[in-house]
mmCIF file of the N, C-alpha and C atoms, coordinates in Angstrom:
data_MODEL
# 
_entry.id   MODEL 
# 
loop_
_atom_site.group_PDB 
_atom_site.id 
_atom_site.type_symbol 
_atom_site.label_atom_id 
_atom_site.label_alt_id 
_atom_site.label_comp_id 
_atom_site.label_asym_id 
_atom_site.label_entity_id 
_atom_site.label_seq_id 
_atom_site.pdbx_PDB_ins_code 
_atom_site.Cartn_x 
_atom_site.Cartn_y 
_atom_site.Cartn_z 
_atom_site.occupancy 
_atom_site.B_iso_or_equiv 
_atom_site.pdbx_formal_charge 
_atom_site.auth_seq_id 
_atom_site.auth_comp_id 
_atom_site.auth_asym_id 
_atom_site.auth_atom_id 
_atom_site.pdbx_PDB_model_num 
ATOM 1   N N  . UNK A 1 1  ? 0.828   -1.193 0.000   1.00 0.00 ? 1  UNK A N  1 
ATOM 2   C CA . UNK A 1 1  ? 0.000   0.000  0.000   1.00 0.00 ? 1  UNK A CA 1 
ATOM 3   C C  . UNK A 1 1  ? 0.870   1.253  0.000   1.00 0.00 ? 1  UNK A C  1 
ATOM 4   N N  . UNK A 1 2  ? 2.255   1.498  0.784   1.00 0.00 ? 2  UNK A N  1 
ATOM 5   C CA . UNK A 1 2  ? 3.061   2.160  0.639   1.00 0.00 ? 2  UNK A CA 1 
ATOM 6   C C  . UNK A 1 2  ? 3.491   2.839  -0.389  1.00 0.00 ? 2  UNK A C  1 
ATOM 7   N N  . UNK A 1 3  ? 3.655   1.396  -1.220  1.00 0.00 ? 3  UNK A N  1 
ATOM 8   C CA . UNK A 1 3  ? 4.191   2.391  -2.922  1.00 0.00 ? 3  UNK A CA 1 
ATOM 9   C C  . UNK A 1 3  ? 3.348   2.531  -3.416  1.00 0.00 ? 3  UNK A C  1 
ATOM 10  N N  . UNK A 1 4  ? 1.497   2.293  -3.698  1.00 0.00 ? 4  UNK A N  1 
ATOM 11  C CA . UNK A 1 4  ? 1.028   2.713  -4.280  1.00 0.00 ? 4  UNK A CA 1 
ATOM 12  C C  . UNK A 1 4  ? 0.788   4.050  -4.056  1.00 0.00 ? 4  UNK A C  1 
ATOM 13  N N  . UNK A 1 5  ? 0.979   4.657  -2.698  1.00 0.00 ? 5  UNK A N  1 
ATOM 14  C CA . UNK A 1 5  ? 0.618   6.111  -2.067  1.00 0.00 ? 5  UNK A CA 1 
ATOM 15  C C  . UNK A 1 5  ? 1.859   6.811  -2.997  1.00 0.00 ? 5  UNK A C  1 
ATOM 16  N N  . UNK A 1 6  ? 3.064   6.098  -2.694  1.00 0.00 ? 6  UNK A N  1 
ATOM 17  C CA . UNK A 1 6  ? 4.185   6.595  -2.928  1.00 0.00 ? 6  UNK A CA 1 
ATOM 18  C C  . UNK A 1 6  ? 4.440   7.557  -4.397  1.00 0.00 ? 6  UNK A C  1 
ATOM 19  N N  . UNK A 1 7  ? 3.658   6.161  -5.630  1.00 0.00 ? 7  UNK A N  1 
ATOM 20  C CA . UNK A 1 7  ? 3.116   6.322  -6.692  1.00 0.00 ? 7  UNK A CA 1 
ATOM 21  C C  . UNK A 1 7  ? 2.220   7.440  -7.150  1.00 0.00 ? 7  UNK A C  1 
ATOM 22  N N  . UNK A 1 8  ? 1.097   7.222  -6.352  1.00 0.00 ? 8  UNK A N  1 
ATOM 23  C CA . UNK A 1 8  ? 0.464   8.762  -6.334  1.00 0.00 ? 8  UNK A CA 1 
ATOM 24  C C  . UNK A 1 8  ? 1.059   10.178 -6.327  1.00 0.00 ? 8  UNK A C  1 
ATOM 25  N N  . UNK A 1 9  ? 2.119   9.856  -5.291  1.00 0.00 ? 9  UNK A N  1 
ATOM 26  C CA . UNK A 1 9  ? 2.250   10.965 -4.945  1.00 0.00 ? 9  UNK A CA 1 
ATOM 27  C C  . UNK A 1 9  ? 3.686   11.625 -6.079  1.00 0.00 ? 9  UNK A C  1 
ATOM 28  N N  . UNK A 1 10 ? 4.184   10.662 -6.626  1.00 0.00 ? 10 UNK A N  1 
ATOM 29  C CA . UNK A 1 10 ? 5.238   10.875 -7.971  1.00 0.00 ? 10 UNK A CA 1 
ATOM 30  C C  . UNK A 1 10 ? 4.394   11.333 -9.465  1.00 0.00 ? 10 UNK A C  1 
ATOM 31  N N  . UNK A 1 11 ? 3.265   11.232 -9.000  1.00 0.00 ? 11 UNK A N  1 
ATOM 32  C CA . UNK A 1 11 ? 2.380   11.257 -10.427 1.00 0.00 ? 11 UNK A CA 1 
ATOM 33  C C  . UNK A 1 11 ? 1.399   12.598 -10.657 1.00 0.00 ? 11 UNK A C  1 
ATOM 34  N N  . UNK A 1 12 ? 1.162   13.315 -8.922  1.00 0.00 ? 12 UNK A N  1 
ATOM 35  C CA . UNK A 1 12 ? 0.876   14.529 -8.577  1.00 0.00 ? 12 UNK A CA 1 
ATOM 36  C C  . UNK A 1 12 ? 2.000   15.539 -9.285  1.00 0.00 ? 12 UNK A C  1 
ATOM 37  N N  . UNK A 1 13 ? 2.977   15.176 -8.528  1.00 0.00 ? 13 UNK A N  1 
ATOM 38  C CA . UNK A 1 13 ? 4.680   15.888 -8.708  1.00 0.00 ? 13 UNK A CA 1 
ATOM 39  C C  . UNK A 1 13 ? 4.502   15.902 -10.303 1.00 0.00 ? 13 UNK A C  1 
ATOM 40  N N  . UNK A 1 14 ? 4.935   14.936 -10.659 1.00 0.00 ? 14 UNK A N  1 
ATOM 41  C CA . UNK A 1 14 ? 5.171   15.033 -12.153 1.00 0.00 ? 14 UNK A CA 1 
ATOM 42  C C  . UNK A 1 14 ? 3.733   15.868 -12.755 1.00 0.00 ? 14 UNK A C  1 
ATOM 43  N N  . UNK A 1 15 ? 2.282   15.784 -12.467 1.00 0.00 ? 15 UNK A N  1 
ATOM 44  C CA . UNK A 1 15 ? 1.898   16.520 -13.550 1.00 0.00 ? 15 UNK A CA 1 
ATOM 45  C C  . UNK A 1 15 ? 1.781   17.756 -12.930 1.00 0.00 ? 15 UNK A C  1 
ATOM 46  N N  . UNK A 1 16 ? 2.310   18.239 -11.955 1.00 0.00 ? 16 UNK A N  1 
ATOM 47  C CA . UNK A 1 16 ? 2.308   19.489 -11.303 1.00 0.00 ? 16 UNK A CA 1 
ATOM 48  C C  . UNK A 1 16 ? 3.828   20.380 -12.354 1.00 0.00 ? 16 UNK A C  1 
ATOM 49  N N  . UNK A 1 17 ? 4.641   19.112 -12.766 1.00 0.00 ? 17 UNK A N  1 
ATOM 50  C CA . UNK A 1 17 ? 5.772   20.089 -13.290 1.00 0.00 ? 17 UNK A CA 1 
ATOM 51  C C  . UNK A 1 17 ? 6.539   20.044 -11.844 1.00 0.00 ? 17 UNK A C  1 
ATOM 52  N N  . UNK A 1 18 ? 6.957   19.182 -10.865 1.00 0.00 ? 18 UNK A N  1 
ATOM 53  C CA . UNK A 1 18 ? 7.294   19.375 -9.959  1.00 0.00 ? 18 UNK A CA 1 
ATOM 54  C C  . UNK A 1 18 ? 8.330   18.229 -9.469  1.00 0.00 ? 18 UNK A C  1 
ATOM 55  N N  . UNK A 1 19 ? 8.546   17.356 -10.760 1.00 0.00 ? 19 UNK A N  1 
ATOM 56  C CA . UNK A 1 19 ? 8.988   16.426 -10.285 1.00 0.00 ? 19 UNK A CA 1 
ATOM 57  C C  . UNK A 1 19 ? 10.314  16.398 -10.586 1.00 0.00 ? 19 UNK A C  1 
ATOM 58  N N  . UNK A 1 20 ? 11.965  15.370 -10.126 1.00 0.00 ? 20 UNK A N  1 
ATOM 59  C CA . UNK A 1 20 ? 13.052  15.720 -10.385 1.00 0.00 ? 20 UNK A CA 1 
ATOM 60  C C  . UNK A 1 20 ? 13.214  14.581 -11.677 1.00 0.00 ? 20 UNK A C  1 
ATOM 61  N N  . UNK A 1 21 ? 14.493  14.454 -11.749 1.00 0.00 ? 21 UNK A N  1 
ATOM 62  C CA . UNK A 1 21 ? 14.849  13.356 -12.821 1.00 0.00 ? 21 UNK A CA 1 
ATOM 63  C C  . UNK A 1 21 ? 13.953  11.985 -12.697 1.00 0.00 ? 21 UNK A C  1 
ATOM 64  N N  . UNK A 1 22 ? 14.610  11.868 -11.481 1.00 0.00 ? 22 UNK A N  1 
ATOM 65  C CA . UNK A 1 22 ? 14.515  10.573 -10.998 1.00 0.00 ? 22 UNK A CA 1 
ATOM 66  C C  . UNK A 1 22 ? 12.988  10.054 -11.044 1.00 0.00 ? 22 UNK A C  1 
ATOM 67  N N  . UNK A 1 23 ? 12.427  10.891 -10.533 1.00 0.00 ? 23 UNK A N  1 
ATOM 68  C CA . UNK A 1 23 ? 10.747  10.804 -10.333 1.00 0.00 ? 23 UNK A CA 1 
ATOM 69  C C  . UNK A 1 23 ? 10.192  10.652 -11.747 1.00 0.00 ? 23 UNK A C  1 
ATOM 70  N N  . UNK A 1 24 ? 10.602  11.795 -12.610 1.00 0.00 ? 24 UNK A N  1 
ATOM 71  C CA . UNK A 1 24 ? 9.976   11.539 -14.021 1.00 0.00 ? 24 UNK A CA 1 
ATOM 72  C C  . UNK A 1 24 ? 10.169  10.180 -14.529 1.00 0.00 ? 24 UNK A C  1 
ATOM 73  N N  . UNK A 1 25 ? 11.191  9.930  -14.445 1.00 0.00 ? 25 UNK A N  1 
ATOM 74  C CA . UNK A 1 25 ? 11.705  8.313  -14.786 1.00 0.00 ? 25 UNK A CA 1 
ATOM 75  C C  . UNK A 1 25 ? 10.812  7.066  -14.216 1.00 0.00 ? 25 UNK A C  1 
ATOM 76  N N  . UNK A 1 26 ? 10.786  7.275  -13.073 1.00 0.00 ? 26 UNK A N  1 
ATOM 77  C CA . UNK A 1 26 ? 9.672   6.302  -12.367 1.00 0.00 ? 26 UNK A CA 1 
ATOM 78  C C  . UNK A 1 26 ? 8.343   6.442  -12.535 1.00 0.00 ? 26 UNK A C  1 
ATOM 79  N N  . UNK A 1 27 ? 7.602   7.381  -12.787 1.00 0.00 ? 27 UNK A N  1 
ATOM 80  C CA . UNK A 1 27 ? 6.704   7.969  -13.144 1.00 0.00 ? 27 UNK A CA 1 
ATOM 81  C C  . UNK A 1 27 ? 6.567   6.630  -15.096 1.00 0.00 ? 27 UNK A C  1 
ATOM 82  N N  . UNK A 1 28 ? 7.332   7.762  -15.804 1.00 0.00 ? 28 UNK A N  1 
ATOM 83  C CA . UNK A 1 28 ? 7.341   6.865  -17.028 1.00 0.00 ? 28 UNK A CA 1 
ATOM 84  C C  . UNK A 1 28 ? 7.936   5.095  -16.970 1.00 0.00 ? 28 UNK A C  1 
ATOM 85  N N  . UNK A 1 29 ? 8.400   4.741  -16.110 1.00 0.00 ? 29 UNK A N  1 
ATOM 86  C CA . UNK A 1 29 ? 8.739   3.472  -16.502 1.00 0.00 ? 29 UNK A CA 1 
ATOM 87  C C  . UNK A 1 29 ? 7.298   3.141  -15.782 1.00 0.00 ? 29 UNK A C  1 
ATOM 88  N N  . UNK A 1 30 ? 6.784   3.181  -15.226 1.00 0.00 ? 30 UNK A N  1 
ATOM 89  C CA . UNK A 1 30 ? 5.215   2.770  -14.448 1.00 0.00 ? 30 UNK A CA 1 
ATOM 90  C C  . UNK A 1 30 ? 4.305   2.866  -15.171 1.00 0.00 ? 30 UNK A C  1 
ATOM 91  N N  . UNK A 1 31 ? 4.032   4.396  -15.850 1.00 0.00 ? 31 UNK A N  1 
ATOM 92  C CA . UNK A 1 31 ? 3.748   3.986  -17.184 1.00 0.00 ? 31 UNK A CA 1 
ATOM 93  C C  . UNK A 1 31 ? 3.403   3.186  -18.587 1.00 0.00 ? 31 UNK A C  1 
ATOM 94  N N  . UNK A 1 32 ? 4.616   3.259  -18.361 1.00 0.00 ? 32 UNK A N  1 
ATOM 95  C CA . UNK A 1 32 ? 4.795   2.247  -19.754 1.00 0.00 ? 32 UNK A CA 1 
ATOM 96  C C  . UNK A 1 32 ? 4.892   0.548  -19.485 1.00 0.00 ? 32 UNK A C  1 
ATOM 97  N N  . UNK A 1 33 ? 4.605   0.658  -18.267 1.00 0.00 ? 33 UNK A N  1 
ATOM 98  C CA . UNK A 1 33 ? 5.204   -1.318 -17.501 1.00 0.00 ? 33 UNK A CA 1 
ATOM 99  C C  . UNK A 1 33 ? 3.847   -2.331 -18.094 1.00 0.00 ? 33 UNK A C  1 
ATOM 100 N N  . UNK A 1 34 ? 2.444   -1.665 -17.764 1.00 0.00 ? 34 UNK A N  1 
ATOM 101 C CA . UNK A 1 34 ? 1.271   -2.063 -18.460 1.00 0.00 ? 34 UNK A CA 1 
ATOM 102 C C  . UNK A 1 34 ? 0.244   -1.148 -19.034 1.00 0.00 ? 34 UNK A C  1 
ATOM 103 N N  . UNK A 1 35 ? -0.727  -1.816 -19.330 1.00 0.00 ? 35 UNK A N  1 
ATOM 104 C CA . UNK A 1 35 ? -1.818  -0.971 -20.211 1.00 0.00 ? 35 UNK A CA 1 
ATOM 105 C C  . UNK A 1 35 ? -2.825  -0.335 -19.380 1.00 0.00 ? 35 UNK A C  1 
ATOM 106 N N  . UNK A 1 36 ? -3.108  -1.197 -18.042 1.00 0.00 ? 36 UNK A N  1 
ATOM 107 C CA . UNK A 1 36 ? -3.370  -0.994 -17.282 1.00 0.00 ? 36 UNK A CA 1 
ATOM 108 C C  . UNK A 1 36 ? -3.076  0.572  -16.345 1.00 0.00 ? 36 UNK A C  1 
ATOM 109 N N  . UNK A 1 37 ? -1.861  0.601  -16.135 1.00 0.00 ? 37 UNK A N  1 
ATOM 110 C CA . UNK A 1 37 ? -0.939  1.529  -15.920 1.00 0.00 ? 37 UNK A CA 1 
ATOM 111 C C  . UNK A 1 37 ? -1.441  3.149  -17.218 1.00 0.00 ? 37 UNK A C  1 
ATOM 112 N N  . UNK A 1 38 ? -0.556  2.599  -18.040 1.00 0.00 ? 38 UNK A N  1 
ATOM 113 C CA . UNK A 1 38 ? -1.040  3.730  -19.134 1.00 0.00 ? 38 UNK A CA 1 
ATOM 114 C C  . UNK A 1 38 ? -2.298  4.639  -19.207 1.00 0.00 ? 38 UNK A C  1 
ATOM 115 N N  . UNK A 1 39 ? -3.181  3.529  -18.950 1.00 0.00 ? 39 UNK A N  1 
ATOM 116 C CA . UNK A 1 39 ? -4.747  4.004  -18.787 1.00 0.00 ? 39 UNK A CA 1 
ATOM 117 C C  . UNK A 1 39 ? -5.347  4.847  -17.727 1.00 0.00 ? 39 UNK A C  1 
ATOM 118 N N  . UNK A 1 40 ? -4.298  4.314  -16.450 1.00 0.00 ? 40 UNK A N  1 
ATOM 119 C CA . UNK A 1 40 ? -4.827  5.183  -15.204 1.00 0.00 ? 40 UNK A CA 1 
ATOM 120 C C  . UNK A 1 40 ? -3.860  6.491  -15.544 1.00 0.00 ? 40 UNK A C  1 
ATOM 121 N N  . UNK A 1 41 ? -2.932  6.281  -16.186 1.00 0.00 ? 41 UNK A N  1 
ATOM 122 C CA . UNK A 1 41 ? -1.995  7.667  -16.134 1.00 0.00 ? 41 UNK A CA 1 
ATOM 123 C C  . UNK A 1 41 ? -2.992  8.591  -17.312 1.00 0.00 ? 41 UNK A C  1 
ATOM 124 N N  . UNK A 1 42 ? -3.893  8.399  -18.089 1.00 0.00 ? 42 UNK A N  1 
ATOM 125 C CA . UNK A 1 42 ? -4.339  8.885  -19.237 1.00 0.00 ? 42 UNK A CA 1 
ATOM 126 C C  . UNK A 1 42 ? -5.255  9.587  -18.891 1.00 0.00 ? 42 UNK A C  1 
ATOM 127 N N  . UNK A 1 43 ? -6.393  8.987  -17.749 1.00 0.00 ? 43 UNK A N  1 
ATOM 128 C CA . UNK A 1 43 ? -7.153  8.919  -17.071 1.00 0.00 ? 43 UNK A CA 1 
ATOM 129 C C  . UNK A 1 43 ? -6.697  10.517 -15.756 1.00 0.00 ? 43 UNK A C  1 
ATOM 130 N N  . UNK A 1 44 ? -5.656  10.168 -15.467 1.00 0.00 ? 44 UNK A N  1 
ATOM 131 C CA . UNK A 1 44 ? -5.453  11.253 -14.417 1.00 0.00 ? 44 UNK A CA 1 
ATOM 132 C C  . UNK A 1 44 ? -5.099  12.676 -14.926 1.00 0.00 ? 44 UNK A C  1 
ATOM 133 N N  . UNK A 1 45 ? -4.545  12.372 -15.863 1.00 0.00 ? 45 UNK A N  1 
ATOM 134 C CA . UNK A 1 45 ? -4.293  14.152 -17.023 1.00 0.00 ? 45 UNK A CA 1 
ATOM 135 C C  . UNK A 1 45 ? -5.131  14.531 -17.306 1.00 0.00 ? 45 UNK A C  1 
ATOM 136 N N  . UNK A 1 46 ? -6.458  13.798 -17.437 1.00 0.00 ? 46 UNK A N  1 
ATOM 137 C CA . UNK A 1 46 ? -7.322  14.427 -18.117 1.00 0.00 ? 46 UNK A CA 1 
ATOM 138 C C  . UNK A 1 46 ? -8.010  15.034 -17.151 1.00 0.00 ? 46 UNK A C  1 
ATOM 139 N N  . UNK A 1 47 ? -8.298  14.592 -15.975 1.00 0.00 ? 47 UNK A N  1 
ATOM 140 C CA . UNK A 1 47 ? -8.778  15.428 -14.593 1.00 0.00 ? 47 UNK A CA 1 
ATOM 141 C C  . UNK A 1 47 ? -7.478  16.527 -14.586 1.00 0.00 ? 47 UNK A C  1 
ATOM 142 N N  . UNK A 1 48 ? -6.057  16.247 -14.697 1.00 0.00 ? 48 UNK A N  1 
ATOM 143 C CA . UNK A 1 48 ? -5.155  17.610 -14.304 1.00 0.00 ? 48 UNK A CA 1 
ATOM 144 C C  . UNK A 1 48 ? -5.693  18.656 -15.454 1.00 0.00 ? 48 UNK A C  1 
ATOM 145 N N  . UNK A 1 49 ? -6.044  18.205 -16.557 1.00 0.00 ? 49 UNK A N  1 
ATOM 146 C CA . UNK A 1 49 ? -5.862  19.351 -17.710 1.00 0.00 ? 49 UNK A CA 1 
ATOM 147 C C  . UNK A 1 49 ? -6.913  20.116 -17.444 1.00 0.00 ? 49 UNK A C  1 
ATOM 148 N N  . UNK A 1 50 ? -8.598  18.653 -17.474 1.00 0.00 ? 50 UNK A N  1 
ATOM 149 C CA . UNK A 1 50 ? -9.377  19.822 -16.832 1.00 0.00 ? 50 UNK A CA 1 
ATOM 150 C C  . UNK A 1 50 ? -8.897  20.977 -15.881 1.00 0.00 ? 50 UNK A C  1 
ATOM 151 N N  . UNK A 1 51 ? -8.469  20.327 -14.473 1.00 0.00 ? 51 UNK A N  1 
ATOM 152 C CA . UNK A 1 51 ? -8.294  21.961 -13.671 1.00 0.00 ? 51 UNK A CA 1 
ATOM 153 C C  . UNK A 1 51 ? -7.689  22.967 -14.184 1.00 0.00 ? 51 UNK A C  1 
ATOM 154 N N  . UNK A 1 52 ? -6.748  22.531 -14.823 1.00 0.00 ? 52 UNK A N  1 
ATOM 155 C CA . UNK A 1 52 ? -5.561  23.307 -15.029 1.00 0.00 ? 52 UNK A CA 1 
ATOM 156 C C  . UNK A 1 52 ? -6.332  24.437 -16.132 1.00 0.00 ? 52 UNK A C  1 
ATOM 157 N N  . UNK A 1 53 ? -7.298  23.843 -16.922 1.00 0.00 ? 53 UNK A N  1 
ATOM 158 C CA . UNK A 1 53 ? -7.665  24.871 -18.117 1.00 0.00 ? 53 UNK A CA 1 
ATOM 159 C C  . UNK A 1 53 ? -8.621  25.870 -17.587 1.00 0.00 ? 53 UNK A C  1 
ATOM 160 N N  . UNK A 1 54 ? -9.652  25.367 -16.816 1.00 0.00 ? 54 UNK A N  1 
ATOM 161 C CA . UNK A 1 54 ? -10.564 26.273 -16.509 1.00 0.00 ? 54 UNK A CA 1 
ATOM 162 C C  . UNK A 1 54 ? -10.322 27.389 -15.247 1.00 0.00 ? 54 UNK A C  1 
ATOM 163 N N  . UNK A 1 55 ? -10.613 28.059 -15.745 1.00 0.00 ? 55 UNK A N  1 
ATOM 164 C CA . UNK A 1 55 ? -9.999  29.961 -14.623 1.00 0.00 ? 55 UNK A CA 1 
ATOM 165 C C  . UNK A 1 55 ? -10.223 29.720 -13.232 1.00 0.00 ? 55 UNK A C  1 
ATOM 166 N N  . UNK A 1 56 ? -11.534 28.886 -13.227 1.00 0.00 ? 56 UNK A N  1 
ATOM 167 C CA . UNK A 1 56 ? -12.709 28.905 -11.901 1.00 0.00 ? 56 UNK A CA 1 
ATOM 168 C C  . UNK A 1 56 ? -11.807 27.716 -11.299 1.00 0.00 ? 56 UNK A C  1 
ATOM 169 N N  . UNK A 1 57 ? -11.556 26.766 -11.310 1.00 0.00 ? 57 UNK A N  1 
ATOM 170 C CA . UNK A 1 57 ? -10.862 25.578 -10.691 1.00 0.00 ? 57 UNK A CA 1 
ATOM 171 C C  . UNK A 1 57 ? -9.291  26.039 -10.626 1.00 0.00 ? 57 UNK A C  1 
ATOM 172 N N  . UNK A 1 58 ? -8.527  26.806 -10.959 1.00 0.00 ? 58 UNK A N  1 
ATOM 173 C CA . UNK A 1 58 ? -7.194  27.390 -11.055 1.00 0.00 ? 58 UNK A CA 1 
ATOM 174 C C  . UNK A 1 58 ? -7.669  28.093 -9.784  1.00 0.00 ? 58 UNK A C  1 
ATOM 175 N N  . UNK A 1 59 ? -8.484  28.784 -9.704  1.00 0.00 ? 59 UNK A N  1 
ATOM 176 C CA . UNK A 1 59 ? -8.177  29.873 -8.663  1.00 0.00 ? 59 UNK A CA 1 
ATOM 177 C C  . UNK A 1 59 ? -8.733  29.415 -7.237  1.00 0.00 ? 59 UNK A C  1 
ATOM 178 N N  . UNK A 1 60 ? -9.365  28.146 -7.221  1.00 0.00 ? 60 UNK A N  1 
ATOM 179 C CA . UNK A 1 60 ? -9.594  27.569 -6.146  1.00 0.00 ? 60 UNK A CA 1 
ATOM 180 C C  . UNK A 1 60 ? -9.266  26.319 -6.003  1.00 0.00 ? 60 UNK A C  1 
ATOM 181 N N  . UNK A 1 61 ? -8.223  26.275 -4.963  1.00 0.00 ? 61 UNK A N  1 
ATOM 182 C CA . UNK A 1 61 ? -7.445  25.202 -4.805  1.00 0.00 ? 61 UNK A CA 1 
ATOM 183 C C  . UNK A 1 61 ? -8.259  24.066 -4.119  1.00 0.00 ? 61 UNK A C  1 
ATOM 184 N N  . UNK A 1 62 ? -9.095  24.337 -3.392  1.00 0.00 ? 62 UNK A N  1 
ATOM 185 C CA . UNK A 1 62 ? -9.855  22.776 -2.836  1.00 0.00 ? 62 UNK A CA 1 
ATOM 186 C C  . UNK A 1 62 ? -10.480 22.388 -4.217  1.00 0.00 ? 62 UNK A C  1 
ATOM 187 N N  . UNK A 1 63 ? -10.653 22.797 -5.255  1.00 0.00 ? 63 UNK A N  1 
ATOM 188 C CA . UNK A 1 63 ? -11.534 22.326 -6.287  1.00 0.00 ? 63 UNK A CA 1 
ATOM 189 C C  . UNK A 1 63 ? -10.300 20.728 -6.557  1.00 0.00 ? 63 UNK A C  1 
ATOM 190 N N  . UNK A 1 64 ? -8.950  21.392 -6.464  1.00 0.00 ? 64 UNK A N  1 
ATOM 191 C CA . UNK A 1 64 ? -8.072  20.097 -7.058  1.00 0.00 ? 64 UNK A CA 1 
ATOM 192 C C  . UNK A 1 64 ? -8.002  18.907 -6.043  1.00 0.00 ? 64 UNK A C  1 
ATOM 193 N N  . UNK A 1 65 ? -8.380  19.518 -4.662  1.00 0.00 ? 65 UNK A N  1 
ATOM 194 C CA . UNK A 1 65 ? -8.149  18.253 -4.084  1.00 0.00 ? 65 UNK A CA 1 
ATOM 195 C C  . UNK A 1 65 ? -9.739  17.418 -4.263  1.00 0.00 ? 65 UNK A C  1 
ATOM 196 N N  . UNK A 1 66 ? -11.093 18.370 -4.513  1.00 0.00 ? 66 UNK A N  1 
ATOM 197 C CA . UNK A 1 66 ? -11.840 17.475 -5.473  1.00 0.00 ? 66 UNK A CA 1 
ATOM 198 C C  . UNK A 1 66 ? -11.543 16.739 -6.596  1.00 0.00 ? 66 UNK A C  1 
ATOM 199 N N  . UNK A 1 67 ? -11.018 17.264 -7.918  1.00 0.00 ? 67 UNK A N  1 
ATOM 200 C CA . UNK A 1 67 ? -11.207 16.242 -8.550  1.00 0.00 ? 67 UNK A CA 1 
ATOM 201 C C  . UNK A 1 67 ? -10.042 15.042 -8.497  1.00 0.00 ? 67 UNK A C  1 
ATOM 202 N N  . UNK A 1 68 ? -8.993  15.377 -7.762  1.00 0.00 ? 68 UNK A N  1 
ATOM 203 C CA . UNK A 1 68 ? -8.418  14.622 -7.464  1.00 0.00 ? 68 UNK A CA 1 
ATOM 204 C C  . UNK A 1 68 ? -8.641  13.120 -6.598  1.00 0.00 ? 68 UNK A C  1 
ATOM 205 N N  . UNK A 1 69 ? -10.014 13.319 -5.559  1.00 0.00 ? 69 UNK A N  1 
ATOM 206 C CA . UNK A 1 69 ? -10.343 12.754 -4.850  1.00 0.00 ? 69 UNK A CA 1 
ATOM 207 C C  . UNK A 1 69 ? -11.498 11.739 -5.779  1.00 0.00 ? 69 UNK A C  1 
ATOM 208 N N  . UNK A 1 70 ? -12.042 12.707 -7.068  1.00 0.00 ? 70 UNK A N  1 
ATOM 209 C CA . UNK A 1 70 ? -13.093 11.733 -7.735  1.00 0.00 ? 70 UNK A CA 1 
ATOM 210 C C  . UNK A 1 70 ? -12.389 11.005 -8.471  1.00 0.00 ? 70 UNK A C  1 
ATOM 211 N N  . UNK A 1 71 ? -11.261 11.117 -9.121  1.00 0.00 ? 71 UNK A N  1 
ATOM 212 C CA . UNK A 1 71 ? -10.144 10.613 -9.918  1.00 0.00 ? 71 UNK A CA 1 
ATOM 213 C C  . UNK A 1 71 ? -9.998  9.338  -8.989  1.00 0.00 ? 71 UNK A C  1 
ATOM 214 N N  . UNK A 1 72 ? -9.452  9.267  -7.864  1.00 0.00 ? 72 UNK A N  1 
ATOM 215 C CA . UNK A 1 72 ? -9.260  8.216  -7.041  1.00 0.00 ? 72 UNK A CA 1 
ATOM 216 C C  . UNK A 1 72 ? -10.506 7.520  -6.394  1.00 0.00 ? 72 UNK A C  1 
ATOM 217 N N  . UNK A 1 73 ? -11.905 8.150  -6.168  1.00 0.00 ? 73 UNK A N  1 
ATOM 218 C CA . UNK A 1 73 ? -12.430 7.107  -6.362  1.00 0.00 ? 73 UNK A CA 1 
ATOM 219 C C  . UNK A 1 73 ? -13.117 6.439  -7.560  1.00 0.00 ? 73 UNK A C  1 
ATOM 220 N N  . UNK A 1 74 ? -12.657 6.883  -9.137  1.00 0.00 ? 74 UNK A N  1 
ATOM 221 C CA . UNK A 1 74 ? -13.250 6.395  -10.061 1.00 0.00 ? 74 UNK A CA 1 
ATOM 222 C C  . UNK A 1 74 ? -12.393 4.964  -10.000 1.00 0.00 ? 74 UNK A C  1 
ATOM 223 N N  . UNK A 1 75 ? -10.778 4.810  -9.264  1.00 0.00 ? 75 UNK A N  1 
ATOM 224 C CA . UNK A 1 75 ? -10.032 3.714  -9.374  1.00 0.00 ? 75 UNK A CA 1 
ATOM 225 C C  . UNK A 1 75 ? -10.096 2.878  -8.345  1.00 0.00 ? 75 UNK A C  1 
ATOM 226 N N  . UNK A 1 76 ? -10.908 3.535  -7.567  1.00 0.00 ? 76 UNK A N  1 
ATOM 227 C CA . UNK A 1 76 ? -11.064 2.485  -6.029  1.00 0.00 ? 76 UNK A CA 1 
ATOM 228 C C  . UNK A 1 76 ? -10.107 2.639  -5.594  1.00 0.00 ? 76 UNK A C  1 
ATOM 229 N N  . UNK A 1 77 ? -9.260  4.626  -5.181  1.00 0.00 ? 77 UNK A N  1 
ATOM 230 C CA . UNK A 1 77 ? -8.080  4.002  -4.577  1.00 0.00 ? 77 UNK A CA 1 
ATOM 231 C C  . UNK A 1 77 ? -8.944  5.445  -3.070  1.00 0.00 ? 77 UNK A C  1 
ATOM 232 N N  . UNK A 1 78 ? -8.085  5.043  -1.945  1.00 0.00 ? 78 UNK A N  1 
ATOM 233 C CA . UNK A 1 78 ? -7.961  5.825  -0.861  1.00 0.00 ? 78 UNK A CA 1 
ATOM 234 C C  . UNK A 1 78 ? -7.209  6.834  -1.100  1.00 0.00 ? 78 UNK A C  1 
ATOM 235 N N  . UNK A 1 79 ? -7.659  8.170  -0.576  1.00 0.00 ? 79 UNK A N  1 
ATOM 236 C CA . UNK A 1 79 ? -7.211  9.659  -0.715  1.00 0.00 ? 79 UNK A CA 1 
ATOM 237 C C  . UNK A 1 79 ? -5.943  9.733  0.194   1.00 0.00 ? 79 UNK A C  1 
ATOM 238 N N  . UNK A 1 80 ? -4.960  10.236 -0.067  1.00 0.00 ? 80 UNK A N  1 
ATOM 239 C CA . UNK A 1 80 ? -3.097  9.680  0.701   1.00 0.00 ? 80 UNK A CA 1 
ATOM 240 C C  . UNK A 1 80 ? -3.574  11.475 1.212   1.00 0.00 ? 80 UNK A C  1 
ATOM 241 N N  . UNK A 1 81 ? -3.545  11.586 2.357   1.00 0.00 ? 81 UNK A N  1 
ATOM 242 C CA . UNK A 1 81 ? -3.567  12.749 3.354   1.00 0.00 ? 81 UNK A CA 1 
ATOM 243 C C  . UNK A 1 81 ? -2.038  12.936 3.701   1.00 0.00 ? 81 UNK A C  1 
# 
């Protein structure tokens, strides 16, 4: 359960633009390991891009820890506090 939090939390970083070498790397080899994988990463940009595009969700930050939270339960995962 550890690394999946861990995971999360490399995959925040990275689409925040926040992540270092190393992280991007792990990030993409996780990625690319299954289809499975790919899909949830495809799946989670598209909730970042939403926020990221619209003015109203940019300027209010609990909006991200919403859709972030519907993102995780569309995968059945627990919200990493």
């Amino acid at each position: 359960m550890e690394e999946k939090k861990d995971m999360n939390l490399r995959l925040l970083r990275y689409l925040a633009g926040q992540a270092n070498q190393t992280e991007k790397k792990e990030v993409l080899d996780w990625v690319n390991e299954n289809p499975v994988n790919q899909y949830q990463f495809d799946q989670l940009k598209k909730y970042w891009k939403r926020r990221t595009e619209d003015p109203q969700l940019i300027s209010h930050a609990f909006q991200k820890d919403k859709l972030w939270k519907q993102y995780l339960d569309s995968q059945g995962t627990e919200v990493i506090k």
